[in-house]
Backbone bond lengths (Angstrom), bond angles and torsions (degrees), N, CA, C in turn:
res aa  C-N    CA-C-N  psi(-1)  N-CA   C-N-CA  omega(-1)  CA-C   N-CA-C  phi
1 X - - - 1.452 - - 1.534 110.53 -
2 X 1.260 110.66 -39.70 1.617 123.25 163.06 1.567 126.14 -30.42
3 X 1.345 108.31 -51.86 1.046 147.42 -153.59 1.702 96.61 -81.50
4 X 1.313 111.37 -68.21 1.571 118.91 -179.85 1.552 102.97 -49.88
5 X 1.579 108.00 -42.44 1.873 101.24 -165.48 1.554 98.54 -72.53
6 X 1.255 129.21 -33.31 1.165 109.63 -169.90 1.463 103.18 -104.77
7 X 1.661 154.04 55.38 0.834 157.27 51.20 1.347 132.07 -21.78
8 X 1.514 124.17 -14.50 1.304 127.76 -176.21 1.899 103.06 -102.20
9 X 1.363 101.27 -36.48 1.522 115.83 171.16 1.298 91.00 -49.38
10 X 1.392 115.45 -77.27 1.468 121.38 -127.08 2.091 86.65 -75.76
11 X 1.465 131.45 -22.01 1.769 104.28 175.07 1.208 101.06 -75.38
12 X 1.715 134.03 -49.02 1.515 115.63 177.11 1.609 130.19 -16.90
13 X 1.360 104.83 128.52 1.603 97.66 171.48 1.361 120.77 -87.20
14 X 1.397 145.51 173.84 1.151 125.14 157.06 1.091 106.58 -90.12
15 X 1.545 123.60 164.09 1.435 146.84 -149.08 1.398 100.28 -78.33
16 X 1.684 126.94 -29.90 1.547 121.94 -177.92 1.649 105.89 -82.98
17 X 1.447 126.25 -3.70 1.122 133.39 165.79 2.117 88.27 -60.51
18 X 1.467 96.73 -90.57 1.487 91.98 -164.28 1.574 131.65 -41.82
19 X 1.504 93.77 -17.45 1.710 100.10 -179.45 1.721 104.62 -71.43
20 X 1.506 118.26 -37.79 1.221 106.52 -173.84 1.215 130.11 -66.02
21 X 1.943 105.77 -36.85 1.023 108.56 -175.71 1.325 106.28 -75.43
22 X 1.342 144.28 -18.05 1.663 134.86 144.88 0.930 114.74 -43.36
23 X 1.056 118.49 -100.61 2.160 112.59 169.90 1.805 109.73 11.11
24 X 1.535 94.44 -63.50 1.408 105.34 -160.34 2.062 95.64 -76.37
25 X 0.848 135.28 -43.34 1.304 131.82 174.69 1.678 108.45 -56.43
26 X 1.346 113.27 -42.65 1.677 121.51 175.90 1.349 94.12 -57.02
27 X 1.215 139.16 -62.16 1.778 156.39 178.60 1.682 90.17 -13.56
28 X 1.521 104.83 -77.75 1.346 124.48 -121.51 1.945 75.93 -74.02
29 X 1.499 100.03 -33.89 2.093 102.24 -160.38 1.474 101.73 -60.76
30 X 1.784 122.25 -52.43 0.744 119.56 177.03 1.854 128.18 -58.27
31 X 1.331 112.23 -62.11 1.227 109.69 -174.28 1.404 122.04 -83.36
32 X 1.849 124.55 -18.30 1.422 138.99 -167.75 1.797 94.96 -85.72
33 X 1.959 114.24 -21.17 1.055 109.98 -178.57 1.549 114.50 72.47
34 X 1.784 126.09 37.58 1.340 105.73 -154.50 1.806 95.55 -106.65
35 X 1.333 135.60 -2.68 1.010 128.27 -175.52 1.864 102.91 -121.02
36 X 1.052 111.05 10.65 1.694 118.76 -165.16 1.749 120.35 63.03
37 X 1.400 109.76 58.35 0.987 102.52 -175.36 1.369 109.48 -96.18
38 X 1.516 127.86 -15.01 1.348 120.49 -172.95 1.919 111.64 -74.69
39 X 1.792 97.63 -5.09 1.406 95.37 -179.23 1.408 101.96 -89.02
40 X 1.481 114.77 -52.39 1.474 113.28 179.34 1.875 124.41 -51.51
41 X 1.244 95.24 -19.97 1.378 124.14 -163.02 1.733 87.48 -78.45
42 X 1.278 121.11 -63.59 1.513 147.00 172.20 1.807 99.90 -26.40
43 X 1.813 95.65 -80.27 1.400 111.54 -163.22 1.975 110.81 -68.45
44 X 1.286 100.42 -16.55 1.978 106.72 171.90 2.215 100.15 -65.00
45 X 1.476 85.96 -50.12 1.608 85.80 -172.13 1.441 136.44 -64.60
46 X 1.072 82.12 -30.10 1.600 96.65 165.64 1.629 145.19 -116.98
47 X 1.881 98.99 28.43 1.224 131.16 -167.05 1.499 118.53 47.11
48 X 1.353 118.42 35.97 1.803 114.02 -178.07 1.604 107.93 -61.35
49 X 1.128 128.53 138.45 1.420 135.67 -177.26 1.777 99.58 -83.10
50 X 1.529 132.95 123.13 1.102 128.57 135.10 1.597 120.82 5.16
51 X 1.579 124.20 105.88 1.695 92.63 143.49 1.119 149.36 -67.02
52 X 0.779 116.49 18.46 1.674 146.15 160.52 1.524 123.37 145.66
53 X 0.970 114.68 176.50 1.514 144.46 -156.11 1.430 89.56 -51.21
54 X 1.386 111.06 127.85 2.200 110.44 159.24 1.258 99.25 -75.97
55 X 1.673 101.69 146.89 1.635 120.13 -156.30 1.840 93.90 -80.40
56 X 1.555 114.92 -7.74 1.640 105.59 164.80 1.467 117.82 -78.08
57 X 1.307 118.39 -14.82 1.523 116.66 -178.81 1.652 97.84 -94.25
58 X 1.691 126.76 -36.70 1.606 121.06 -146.87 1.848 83.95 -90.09
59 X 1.238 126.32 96.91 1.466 115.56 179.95 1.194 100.74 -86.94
60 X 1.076 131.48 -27.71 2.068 137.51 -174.28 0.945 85.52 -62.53
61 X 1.381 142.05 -79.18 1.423 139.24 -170.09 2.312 131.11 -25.15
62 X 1.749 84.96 -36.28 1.614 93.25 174.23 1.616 106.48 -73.00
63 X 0.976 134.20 -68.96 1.468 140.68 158.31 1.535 127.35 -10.51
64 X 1.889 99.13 84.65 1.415 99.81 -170.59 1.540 106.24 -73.59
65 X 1.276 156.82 146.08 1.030 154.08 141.45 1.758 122.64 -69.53
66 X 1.251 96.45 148.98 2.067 82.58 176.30 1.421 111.09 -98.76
67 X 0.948 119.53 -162.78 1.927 117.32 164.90 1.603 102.03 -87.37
68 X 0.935 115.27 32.62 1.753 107.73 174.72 1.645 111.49 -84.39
């Protein structure tokens, strides 16, 4: 039984393992630019308004209606 716990210890990572590789994924978004954050990043700072609504928030908008 010994044996299993400290085989189970020893694959665990420690927790500053996972923090880095976050850090390091935040790294790459911010400065590698891979999701467009330096634009959103841009338009937060200097209050730019949306040109309109993202089609995940405008749900009225998906909903064709007929002439019925």
């Amino acid at each position: 039984m010994e044996e299993k716990a400290e085989r189970a210890r020893r694959a665990t990572k420690p927790l500053s393992y996972y923090e880095t590789r976050e850090l390091a994924e935040m790294a790459r978004d911010m400065f590698d630019d891979r999701n467009g954050f330096a634009a959103a990043r841009h338009s937060f700072m200097y209050k730019q308004k949306p040109a309109e609504t993202p089609a995940k928030l405008a749900l009225h908008r998906q909903f064709v209606t007929s002439g019925v």
